[in-house]
Z-matrix of the N, CA and C atoms (Angstrom, degrees):
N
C 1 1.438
C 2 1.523 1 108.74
N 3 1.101 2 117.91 1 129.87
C 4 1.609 3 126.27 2 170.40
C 5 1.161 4 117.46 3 -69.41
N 6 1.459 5 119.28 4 110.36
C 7 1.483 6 115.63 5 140.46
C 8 1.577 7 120.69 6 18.72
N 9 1.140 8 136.58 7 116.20
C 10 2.008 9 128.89 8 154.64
C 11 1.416 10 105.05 9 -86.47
N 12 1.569 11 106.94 10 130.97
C 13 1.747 12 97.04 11 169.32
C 14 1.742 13 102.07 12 -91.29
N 15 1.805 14 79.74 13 131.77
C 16 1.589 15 104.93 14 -171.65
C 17 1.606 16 87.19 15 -108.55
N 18 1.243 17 117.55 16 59.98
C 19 1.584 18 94.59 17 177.23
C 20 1.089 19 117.60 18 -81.52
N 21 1.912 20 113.46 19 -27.89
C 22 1.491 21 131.90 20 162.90
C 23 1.612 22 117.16 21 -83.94
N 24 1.488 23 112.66 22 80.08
C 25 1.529 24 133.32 23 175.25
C 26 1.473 25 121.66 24 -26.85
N 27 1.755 26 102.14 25 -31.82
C 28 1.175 27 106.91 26 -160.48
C 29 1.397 28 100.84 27 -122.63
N 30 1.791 29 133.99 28 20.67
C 31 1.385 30 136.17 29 -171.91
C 32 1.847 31 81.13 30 -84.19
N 33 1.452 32 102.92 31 166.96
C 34 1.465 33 131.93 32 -158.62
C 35 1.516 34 76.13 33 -88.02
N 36 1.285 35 131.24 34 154.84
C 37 1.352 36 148.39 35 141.04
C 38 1.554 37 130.47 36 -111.94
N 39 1.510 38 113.62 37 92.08
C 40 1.380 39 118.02 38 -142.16
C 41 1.833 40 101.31 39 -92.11
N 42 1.213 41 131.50 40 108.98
C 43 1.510 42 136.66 41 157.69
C 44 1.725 43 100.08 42 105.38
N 45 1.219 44 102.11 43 -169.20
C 46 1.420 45 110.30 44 -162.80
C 47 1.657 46 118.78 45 -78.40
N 48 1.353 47 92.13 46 -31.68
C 49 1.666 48 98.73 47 169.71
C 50 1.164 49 118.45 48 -56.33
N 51 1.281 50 125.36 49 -77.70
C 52 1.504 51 148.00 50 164.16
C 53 1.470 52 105.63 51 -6.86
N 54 1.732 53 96.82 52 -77.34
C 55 1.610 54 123.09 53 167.17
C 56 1.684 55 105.53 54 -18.33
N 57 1.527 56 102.48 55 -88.53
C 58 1.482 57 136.39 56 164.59
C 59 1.494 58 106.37 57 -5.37
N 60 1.085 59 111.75 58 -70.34
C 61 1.991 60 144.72 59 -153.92
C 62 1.740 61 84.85 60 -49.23
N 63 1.462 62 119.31 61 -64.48
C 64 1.542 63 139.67 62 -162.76
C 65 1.214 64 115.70 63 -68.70
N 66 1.427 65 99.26 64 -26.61
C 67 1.886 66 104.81 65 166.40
C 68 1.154 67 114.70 66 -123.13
N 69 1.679 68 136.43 67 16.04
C 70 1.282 69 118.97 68 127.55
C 71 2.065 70 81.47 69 94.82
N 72 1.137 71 88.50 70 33.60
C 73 2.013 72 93.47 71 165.19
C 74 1.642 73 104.76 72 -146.89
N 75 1.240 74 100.89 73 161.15
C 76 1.352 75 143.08 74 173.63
C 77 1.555 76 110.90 75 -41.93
N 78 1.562 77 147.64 76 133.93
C 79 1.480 78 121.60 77 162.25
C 80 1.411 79 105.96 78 -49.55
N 81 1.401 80 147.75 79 -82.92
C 82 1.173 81 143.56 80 148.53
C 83 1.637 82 118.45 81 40.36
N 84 1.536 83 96.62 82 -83.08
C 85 1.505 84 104.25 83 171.97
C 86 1.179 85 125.87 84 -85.06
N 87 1.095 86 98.37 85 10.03
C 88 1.891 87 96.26 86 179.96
C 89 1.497 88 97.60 87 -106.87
N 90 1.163 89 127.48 88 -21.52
C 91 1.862 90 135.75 89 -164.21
C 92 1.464 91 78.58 90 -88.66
N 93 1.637 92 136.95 91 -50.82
C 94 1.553 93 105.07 92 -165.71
C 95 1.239 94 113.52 93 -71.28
N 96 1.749 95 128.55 94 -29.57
C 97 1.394 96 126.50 95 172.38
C 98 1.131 97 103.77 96 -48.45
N 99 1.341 98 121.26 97 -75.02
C 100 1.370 99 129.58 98 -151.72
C 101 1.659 100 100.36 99 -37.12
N 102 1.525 101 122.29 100 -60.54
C 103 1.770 102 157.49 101 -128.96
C 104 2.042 103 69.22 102 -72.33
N 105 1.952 104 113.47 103 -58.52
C 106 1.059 105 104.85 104 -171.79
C 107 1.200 106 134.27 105 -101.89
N 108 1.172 107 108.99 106 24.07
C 109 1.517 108 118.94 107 155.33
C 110 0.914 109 121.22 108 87.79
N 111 1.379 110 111.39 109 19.63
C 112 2.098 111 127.72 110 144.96
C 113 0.887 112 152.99 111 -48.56
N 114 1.708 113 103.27 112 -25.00
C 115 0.967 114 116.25 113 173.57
C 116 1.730 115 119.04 114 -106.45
N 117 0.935 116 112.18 115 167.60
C 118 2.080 117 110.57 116 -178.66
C 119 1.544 118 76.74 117 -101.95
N 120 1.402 119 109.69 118 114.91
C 121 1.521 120 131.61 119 159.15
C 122 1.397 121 115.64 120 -149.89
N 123 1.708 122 118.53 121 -175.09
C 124 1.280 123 101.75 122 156.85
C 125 1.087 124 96.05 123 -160.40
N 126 1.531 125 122.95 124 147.62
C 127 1.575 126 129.66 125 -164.64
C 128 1.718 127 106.12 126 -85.58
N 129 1.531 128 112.22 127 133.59
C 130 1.417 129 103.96 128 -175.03
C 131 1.662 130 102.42 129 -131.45
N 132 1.160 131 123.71 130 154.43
C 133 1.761 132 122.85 131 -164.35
C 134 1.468 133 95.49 132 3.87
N 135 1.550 134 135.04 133 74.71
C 136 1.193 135 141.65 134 165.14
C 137 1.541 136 129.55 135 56.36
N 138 1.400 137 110.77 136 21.01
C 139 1.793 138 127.97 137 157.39
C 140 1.274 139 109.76 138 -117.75
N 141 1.351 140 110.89 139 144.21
C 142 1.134 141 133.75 140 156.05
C 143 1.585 142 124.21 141 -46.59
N 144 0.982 143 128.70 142 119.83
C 145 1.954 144 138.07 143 169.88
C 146 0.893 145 134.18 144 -115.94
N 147 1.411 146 135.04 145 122.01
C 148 1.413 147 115.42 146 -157.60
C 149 1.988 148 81.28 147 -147.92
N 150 1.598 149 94.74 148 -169.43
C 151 1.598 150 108.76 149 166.80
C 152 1.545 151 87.38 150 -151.22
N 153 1.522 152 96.71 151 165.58
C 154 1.322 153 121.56 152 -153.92
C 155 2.066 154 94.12 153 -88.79
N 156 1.103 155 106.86 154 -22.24
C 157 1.330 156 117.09 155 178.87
C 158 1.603 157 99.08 156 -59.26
N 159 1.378 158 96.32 157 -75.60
C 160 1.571 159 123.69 158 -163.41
C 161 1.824 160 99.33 159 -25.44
N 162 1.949 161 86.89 160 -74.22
C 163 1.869 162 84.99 161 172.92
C 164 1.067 163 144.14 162 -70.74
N 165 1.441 164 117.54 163 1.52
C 166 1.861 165 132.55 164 168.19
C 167 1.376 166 108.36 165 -75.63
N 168 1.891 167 121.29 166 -28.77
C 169 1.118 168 113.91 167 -177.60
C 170 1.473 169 122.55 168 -97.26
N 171 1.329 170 100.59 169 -22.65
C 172 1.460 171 114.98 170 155.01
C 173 1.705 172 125.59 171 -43.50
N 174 1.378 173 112.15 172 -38.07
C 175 1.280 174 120.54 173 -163.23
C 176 1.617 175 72.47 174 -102.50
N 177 1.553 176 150.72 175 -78.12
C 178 1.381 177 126.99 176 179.44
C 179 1.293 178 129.21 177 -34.15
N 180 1.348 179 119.25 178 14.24
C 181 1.491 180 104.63 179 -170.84
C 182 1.342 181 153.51 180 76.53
N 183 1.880 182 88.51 181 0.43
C 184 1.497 183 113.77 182 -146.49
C 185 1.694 184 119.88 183 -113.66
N 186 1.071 185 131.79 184 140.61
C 187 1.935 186 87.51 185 170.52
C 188 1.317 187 90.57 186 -107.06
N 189 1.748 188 85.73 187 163.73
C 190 1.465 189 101.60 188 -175.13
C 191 1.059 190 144.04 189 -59.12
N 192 1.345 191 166.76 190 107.46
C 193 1.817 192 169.82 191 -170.21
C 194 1.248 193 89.57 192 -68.53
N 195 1.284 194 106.69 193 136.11
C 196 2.015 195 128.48 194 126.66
C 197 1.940 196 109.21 195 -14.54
N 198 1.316 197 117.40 196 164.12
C 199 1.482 198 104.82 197 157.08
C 200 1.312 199 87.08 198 -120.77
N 201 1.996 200 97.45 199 149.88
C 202 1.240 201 91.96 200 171.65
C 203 0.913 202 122.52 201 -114.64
């Protein structure tokens, strides 16, 4: 699987792929996190949304900042 350029931290990341791409999973496995609430997302007219920030800091431990 290729790399996603996250150079824009804070672009929308729309559905499970996208999602997926930034954490290095499957649509598959990223739809059951997401479904159970693993991931920092939020469901919008029935997709998943996230930013690439949100879930890098999640997996750091961190919550997320503004960029400034």
């Amino acid at each position: 699987m290729a790399k996603p350029n996250i150079d824009d931290l804070d672009r929308p990341l729309w559905g499970a792929v996208a999602i997926g791409e930034v954490i290095e999973k499957n649509a598959p496995q990223t739809l059951h996190l997401l479904e159970k609430g693993r991931l920092d997302a939020d469901k919008v007219g029935g997709r998943w949304v996230s930013t690439a920030r949100r879930l890098l800091a999640q997996f750091a431990g961190r919550t997320p900042t503004a960029a400034t």
